[in-house]
One Martini backbone bead per residue (centre of mass of N, CA, C, O) as a GRO file, in nm:
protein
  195
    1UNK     BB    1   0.096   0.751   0.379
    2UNK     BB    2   0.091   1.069   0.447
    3UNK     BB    3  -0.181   1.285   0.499
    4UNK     BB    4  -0.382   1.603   0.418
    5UNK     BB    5  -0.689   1.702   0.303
    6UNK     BB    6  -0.835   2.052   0.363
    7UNK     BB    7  -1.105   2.291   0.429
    8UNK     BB    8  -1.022   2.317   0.731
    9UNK     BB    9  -0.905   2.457   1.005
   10UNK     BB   10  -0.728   2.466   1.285
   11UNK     BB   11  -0.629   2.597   1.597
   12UNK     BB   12  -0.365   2.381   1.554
   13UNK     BB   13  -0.266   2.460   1.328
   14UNK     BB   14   0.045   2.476   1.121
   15UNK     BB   15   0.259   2.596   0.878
   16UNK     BB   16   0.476   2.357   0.884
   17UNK     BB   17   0.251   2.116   0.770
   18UNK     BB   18   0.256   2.247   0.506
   19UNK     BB   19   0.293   2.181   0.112
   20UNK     BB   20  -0.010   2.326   0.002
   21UNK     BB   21  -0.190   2.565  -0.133
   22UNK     BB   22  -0.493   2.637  -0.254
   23UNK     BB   23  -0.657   2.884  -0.467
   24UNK     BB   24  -0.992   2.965  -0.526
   25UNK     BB   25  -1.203   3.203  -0.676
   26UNK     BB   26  -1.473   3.058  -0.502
   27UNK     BB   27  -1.419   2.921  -0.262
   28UNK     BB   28  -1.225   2.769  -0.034
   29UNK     BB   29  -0.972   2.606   0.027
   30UNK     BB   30  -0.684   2.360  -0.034
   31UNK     BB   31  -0.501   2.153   0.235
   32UNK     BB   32  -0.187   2.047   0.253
   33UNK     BB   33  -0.075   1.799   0.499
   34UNK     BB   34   0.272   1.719   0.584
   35UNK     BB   35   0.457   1.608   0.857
   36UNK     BB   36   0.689   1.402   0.662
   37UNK     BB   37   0.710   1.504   0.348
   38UNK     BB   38   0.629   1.330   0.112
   39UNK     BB   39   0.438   1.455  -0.028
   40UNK     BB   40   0.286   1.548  -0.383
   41UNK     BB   41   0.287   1.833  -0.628
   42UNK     BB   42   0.068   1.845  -0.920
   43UNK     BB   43   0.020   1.999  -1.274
   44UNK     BB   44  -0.227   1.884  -1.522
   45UNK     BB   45  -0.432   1.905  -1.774
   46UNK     BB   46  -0.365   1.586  -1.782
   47UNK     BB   47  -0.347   1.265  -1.718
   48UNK     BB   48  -0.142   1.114  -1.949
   49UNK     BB   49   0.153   1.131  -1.767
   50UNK     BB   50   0.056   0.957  -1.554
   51UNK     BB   51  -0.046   0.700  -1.689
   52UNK     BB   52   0.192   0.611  -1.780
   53UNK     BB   53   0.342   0.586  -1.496
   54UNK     BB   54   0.145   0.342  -1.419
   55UNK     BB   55  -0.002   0.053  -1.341
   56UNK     BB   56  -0.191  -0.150  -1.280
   57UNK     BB   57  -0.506  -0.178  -1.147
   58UNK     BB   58  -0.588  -0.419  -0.887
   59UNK     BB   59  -0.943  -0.331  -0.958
   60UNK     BB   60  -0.924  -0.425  -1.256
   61UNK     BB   61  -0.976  -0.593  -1.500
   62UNK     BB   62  -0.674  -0.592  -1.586
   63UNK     BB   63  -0.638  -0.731  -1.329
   64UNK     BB   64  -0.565  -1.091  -1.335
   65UNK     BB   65  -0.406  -1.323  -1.371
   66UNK     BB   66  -0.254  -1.376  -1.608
   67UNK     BB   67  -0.106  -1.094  -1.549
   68UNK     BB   68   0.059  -1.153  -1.328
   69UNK     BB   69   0.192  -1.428  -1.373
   70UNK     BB   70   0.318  -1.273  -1.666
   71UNK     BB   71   0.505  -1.034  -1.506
   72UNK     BB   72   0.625  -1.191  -1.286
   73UNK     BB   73   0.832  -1.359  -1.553
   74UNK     BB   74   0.994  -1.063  -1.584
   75UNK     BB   75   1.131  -1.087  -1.288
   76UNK     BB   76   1.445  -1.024  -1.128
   77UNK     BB   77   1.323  -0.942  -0.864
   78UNK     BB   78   1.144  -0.878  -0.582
   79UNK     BB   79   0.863  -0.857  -0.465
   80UNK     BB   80   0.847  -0.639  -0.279
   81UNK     BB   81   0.979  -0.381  -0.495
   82UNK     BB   82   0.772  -0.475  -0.709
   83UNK     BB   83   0.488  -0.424  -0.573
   84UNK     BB   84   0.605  -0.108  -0.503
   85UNK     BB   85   0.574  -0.068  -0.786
   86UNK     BB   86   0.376   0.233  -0.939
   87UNK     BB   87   0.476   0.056  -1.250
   88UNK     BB   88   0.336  -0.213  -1.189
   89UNK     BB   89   0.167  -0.127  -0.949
   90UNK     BB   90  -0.130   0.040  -0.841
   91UNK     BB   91  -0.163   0.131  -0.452
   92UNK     BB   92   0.078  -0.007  -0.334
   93UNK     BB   93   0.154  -0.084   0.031
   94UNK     BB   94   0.335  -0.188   0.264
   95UNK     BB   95   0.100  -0.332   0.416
   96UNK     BB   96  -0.037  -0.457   0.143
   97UNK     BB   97   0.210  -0.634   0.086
   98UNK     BB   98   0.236  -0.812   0.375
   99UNK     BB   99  -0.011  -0.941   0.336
  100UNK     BB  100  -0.011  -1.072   0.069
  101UNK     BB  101   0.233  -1.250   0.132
  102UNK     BB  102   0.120  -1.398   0.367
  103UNK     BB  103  -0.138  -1.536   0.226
  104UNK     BB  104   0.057  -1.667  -0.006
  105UNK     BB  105   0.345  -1.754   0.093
  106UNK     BB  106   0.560  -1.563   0.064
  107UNK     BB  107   0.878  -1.406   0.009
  108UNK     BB  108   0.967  -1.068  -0.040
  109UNK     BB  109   1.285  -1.210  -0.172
  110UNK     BB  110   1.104  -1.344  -0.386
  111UNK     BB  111   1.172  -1.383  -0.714
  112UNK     BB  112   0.913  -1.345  -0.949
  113UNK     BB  113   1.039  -1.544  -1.152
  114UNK     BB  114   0.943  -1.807  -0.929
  115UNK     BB  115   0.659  -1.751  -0.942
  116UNK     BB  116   0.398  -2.010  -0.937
  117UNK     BB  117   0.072  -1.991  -1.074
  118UNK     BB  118  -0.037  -2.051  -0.772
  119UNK     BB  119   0.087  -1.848  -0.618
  120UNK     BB  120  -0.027  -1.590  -0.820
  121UNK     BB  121  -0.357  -1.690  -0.769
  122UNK     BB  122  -0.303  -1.606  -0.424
  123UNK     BB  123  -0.189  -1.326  -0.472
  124UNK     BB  124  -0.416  -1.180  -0.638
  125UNK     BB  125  -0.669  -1.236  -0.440
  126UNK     BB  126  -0.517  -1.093  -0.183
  127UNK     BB  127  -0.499  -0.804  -0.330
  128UNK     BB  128  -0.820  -0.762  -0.363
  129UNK     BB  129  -0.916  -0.832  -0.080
  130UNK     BB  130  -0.766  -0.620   0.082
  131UNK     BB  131  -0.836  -0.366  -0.058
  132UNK     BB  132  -1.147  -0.399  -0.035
  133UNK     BB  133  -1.146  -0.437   0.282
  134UNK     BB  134  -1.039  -0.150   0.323
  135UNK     BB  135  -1.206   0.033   0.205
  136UNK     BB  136  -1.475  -0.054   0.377
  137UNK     BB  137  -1.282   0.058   0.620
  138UNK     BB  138  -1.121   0.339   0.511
  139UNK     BB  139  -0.869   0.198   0.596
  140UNK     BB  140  -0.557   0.252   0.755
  141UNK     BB  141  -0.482   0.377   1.110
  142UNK     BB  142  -0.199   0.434   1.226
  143UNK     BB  143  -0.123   0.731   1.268
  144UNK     BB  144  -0.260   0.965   1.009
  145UNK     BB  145  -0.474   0.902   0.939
  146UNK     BB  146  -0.764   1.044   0.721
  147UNK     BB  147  -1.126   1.074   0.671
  148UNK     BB  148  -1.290   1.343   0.605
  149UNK     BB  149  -1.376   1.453   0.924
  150UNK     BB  150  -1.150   1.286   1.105
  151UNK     BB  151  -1.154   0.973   1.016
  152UNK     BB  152  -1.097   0.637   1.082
  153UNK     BB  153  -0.920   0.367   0.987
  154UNK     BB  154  -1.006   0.008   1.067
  155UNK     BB  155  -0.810  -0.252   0.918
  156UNK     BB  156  -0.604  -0.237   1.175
  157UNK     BB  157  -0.772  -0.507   1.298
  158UNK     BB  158  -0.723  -0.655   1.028
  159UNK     BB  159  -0.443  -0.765   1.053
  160UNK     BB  160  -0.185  -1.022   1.048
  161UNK     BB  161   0.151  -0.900   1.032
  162UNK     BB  162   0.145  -0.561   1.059
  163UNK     BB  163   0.318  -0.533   1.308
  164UNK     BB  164   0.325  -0.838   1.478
  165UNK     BB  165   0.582  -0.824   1.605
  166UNK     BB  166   0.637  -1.128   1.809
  167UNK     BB  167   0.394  -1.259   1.762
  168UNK     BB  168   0.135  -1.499   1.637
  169UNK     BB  169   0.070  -1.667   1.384
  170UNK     BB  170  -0.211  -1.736   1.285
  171UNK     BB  171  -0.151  -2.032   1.104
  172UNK     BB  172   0.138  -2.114   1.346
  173UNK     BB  173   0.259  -2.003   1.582
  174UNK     BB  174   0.466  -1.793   1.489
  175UNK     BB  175   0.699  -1.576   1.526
  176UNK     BB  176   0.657  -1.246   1.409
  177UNK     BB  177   0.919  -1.063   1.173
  178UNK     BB  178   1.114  -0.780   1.141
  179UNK     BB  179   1.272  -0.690   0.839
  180UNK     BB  180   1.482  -0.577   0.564
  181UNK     BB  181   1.316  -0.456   0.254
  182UNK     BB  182   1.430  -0.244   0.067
  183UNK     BB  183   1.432  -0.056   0.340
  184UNK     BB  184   1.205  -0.198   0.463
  185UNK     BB  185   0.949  -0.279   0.671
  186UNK     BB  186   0.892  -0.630   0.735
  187UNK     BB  187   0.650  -0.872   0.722
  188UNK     BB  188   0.682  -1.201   0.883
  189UNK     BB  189   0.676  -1.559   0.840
  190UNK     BB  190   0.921  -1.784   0.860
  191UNK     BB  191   0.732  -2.041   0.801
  192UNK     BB  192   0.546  -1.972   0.581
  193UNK     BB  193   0.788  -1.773   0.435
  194UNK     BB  194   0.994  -1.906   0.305
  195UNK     BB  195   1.317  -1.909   0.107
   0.00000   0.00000   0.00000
């Protein structure tokens, strides 16, 4: 989403962007700066509570083909807010979601239950792929995303499908259209990825 944690202000810093400050006793102070106020904080003595409820990791070994495609047959749910519940897979969000589905060539709004071995082997190598390289990149900066003392993450001059509604299908040269599924702004190729 948005947001950033931050060890040091700026004279441009304004408190009414902040939802949280931590006080260390022995300094620094954590700024937690939240534009459009989604991010939470919550304090733990454990991981224990967050862990139930978080879903598979998708770079790690438990996250495997056989596991998604045999979790992928329990669900009919759309695939798009099955793949963004982070009690399914933890870490996927918006743009790596039409991304993955668009290079398995998936439609968003295809019923989990009905994707066969070969496309969720496709959607799997996908999501492990995009996320890779997504980290290599630092991340994706469309609005106000940063990392470390304020870079920006690379990754969105590699997107395929997000945010390029009207340009054309890297794959078929079909104009991409954004759609809404499950209330979020969805970027799709109409023939690759047909429903």
């Amino acid at each position: 989403m948005t947001g950033r944690l931050l060890l040091n202000l700026s004279e441009d810093d304004k408190p009414k962007h902040f939802t949280a400050i931590i006080y260390f006793k022995d300094k620094p102070s954590l700024y937690f700066k939240d534009y459009r106020k989604f991010g939470r904080l919550y304090y733990y003595d454990s991981l224990d509570y967050i862990n139930t409820k978080l879903g598979v990791e998708p770079l790690s070994k438990s996250f495997t083909r056989e596991w998604l495609f045999k979790n992928l047959q329990n669900y009919k749910r759309q695939l798009k807010p099955l793949l963004l519940d982070q009690g399914f897979i933890a870490g996927l969000g918006n743009i790596y979601v039409d991304e993955a589905l668009w290079f398995a060539k998936l439609h968003p709004q295809q019923i989990g239950s009905s994707v066969n071995r070969k496309k969720s082997n496709v959607l799997h190598a996908a999501i492990q792929r995009l996320l890779q390289t997504a980290i290599d990149n630092q991340g994706t900066t469309i609005i106000n995303f940063y990392f470390g003392e304020g870079e920006k993450g690379n990754f969105r001059e590699q997107l395929q499908v997000f945010g390029r509604q009207n340009k054309n299908c890297p794959h078929c040269e079909t104009i991409i259209k954004k759609i809404r599924v499950a209330q979020r702004g969805t970027h799709i190729c109409p023939r690759c990825q047909h429903l």
